[in-house]
C-alpha positions as CSV (number, residue, x, y, z in Angstrom):
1,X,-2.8,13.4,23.8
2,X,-0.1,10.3,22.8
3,X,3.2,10.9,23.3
4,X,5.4,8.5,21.5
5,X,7.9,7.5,23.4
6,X,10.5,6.3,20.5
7,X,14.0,4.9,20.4
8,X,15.2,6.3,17.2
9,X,14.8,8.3,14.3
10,X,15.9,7.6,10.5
11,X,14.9,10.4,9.5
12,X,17.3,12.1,12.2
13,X,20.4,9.8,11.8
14,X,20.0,10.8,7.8
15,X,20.5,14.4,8.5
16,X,23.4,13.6,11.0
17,X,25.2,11.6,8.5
18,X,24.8,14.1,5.5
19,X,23.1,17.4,6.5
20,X,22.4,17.9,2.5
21,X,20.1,15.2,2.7
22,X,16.7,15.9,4.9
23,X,16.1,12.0,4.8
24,X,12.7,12.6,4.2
25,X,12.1,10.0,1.5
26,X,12.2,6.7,3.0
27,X,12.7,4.6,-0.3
28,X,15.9,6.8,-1.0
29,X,17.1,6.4,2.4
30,X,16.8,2.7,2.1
31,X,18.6,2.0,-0.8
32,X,21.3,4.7,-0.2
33,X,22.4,3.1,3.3
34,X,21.2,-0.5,2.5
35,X,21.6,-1.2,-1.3
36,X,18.5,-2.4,-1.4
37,X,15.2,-1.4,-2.8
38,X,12.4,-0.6,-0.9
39,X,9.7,-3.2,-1.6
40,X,7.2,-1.7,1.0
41,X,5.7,-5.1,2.1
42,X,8.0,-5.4,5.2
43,X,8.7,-1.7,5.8
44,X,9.4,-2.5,9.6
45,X,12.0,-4.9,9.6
46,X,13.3,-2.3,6.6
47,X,13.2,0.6,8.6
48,X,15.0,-0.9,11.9
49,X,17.7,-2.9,9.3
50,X,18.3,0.8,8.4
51,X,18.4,2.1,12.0
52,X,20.7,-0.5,13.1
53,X,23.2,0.6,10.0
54,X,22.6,4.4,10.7
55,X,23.3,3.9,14.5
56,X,27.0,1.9,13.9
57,X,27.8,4.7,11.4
58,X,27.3,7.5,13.8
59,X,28.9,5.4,16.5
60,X,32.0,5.6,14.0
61,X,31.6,8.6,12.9
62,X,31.6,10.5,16.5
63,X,28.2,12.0,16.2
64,X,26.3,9.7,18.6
65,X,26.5,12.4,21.0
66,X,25.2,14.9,19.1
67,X,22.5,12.4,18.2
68,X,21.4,11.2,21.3
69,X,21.7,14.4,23.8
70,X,21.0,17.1,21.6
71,X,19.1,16.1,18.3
72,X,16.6,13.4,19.6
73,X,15.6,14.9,22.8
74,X,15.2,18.3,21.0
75,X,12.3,16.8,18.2
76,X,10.1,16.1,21.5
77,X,11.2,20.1,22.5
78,X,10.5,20.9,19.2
79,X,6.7,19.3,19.9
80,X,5.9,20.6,22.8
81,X,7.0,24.2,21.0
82,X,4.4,23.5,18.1
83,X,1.7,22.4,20.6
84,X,2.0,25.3,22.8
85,X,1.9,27.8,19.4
86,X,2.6,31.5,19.7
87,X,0.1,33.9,20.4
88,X,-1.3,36.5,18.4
89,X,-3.5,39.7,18.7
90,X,-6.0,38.7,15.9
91,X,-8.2,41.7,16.4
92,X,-5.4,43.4,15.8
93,X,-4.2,41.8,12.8
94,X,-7.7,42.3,11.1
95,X,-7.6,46.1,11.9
96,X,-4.6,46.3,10.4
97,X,-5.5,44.5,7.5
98,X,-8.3,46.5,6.9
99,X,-5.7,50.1,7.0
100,X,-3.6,48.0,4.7
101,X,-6.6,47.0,2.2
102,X,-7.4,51.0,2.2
103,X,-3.8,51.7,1.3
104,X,-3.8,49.2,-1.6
105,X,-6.5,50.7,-2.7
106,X,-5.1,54.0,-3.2
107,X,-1.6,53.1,-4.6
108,X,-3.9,51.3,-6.9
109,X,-6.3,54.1,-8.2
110,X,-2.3,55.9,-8.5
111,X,-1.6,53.5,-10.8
112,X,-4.2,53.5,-13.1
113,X,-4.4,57.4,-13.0
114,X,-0.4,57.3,-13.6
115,X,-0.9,54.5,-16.3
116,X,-3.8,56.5,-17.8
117,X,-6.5,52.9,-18.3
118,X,-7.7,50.8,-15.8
119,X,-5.9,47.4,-15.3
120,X,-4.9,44.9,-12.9
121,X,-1.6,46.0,-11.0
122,X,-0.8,42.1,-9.5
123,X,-1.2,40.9,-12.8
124,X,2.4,40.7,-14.0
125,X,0.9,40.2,-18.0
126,X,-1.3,43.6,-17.8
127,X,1.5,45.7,-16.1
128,X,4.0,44.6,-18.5
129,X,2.0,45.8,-21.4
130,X,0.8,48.8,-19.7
131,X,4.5,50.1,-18.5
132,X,6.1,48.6,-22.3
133,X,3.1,48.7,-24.7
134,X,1.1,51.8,-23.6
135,X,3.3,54.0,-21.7
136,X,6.3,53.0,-23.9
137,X,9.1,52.8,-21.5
138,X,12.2,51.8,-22.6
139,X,12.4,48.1,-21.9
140,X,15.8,47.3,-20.0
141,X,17.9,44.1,-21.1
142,X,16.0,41.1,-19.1
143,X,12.7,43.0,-19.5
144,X,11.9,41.1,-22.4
145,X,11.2,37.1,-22.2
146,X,9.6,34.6,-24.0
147,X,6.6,34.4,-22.5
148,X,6.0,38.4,-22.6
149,X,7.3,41.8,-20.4
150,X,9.0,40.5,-16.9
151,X,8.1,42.7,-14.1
152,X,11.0,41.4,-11.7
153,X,12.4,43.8,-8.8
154,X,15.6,43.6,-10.8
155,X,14.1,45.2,-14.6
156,X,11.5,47.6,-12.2
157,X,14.1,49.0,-10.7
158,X,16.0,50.1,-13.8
159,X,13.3,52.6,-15.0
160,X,12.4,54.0,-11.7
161,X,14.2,57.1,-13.0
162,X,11.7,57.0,-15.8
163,X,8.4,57.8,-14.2
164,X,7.4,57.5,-10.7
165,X,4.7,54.9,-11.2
166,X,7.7,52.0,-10.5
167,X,7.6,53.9,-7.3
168,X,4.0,53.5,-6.6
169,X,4.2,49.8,-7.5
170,X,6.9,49.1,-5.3
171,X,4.8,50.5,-2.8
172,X,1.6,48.6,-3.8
173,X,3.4,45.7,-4.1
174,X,4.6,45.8,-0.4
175,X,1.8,46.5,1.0
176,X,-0.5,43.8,-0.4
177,X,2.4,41.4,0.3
178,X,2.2,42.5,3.8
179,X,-1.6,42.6,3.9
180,X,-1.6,38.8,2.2
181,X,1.2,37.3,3.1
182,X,1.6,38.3,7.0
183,X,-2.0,40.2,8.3
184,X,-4.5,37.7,6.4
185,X,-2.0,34.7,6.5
186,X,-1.0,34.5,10.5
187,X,-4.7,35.6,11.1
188,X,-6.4,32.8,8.9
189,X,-4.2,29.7,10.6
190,X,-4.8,31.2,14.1
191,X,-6.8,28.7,16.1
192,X,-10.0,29.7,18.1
193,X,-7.7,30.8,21.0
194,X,-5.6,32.7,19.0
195,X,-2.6,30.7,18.7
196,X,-0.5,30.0,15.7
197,X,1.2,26.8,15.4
198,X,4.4,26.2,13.1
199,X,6.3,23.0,12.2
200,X,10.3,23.3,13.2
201,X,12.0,21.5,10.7
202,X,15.0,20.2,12.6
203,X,16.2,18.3,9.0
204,X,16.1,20.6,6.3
205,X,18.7,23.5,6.5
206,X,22.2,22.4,5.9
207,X,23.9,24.5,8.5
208,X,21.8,22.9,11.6
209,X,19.8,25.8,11.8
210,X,16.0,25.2,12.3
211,X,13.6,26.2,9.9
212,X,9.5,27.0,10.1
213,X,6.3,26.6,7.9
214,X,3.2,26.9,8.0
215,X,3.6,29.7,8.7
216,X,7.2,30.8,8.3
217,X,7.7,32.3,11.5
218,X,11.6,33.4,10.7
219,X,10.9,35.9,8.3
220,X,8.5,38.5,10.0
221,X,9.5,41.8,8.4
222,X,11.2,44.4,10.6
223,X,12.7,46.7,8.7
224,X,10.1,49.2,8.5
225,X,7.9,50.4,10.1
226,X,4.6,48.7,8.5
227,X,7.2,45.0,9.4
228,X,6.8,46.4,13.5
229,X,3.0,46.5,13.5
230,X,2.8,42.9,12.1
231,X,5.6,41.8,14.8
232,X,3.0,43.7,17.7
233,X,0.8,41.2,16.7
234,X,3.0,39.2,18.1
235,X,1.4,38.9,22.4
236,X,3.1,36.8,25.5
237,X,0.8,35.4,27.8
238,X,-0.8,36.8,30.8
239,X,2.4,36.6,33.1
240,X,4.7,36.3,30.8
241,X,7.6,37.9,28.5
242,X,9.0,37.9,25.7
243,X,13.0,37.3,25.5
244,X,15.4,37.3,23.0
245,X,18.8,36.1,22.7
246,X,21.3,35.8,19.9
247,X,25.2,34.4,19.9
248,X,27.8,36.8,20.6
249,X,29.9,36.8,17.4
250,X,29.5,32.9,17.2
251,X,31.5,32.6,13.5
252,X,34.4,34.3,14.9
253,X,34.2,32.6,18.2
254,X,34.5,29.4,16.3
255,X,37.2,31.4,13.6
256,X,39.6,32.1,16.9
257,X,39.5,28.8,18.7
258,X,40.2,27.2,15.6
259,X,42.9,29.2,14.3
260,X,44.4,29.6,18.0
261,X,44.9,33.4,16.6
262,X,46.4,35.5,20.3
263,X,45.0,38.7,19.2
264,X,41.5,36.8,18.4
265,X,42.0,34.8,21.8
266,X,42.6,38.0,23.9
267,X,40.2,40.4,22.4
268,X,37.5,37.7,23.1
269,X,38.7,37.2,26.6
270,X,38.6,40.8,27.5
271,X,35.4,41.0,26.4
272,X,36.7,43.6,24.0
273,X,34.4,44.6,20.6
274,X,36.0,42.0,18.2
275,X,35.6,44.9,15.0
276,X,36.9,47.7,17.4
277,X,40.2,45.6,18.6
278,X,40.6,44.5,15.3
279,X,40.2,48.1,13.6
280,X,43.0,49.0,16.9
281,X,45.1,46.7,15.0
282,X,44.7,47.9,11.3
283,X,44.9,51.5,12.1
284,X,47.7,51.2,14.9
285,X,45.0,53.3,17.3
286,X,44.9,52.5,20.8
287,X,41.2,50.9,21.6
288,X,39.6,53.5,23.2
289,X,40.9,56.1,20.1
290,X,38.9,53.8,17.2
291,X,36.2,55.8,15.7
292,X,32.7,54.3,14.4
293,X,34.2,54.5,11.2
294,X,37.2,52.9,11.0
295,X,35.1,49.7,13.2
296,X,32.8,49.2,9.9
């Protein structure tokens, strides 16, 4: 229930001033902008000494703007996002957990059949000797380390034309990752009404993109179609919807104003397909005569 109502943010003006930098260590922030180091026993008068110094360098640098109307009023956003959390069907999560545990299961009992002994699948160790030492596939370069057998996507995928077991571990592999990672993971921080609540990092990504954890919310699968049944977990509220909205061609948006490029300018302005009018160019084809092809 306490809302801060702050003036500034150090941690903020840090990623401002140099995006590769979150900022988050305050003892490195001081003696970068400063030259001092941070003693700790008057971290106040530390902290608003670096402030001051942050604030006259954005002020010269131009990005006060940014600071003050976009960044700074989006972190309490950003709050009110997190408190509010995102809803989530948790009966159905555990359901489909369950059909996923089931699954596992089988692949497993494939595995060991395939395999011919009984051993542990998610141990890297035991399917490395199993698939090197027992079934004697022929190791690919990289499959070898010092430590033992790697069982990386990269050397895996080499010998699926050797025996279909790589197959079956792929697909036990996805499945548990989906049954840990996404079913058992969003259903065990869920809070007693259902509601999962990530941290938006507005300082960590280096191209001023948000990023979330615990849970990482951006990286739902969707792909297939086991990814869609963990995103239908996914419920508005009662009266709600939910929207989605994503920039139109935002790189080549930016790419055309800067380079003042006509053909850019005018395809945009139209509201032409940017890959269409630009295939129309390559292929000297009037607009309407570009096929699906030649746009890819």
């Amino acid at each position: 229930g306490i809302r801060i109502n702050a003036k500034f943010d150090v941690m903020l003006a840090a990623y401002l001033l140099d995006s590769s930098d979150s900022g988050t260590d305050l003892s490195k922030l001081i003696g970068a902008h400063l030259g001092v180091p941070h003693k700790g026993e008057d971290a106040a008068a530390e902290i608003l000494a670096l402030a001051e110094k942050q604030d006259r360098r954005m002020r010269e640098e131009g990005s006060s703007g940014l600071y003050f109307e976009i960044e700074f009023p989006l972190a309490y956003l950003l709050f009110d996002m997190e408190t509010a959390g995102f809803r989530v069907d948790t009966a159905g999560l555990a359901e489909y957990s369950e059909k996923l545990g089931a699954l596992a299961a089988v692949y497993e009992e494939n595995i060991q059949l395939m395999a011919g002994r009984e051993f542990n699948p998610n141990s890297p160790k035991q399917l490395g000797e199993t698939l090197f030492e027992h079934m004697k596939l022929p190791p690919p370069r990289g499959a070898k380390t010092k430590t033992g057998w790697s069982t990386a996507v990269d050397v895996l995928e080499k010998l699926a034309d050797y025996h279909p077991i790589i197959d079956t571990v792929f697909d036990y592999r996805r499945v548990t990752k989906l049954k840990s990672t996404y079913c058992d993971g969003l259903y065990g921080v869920a809070d007693e009404n259902g509601l999962v609540h990530t941290n938006f990092n507005q300082t960590v990504t280096a191209t001023g993109r948000l990023s979330s954890t615990e849970p990482n919310l951006q990286n739902i699968p969707v792909r297939n179609e086991d990814g869609k049944e963990i995103r239908k977990a996914f419920i508005p509220d009662d009266g709600c919807e939910f929207f989605s909205a994503d920039y139109s061609q935002i790189e080549l948006r930016i790419m055309a104003h800067l380079s003042e490029d006509p053909h850019m300018i005018e395809a945009f302005n139209e509201e032409q397909d940017i890959h269409a009018a630009t295939a129309a160019k390559i292929y000297k084809e009037p607009l309407e005569g570009v096929t699906r092809e030649q746009r890819s």
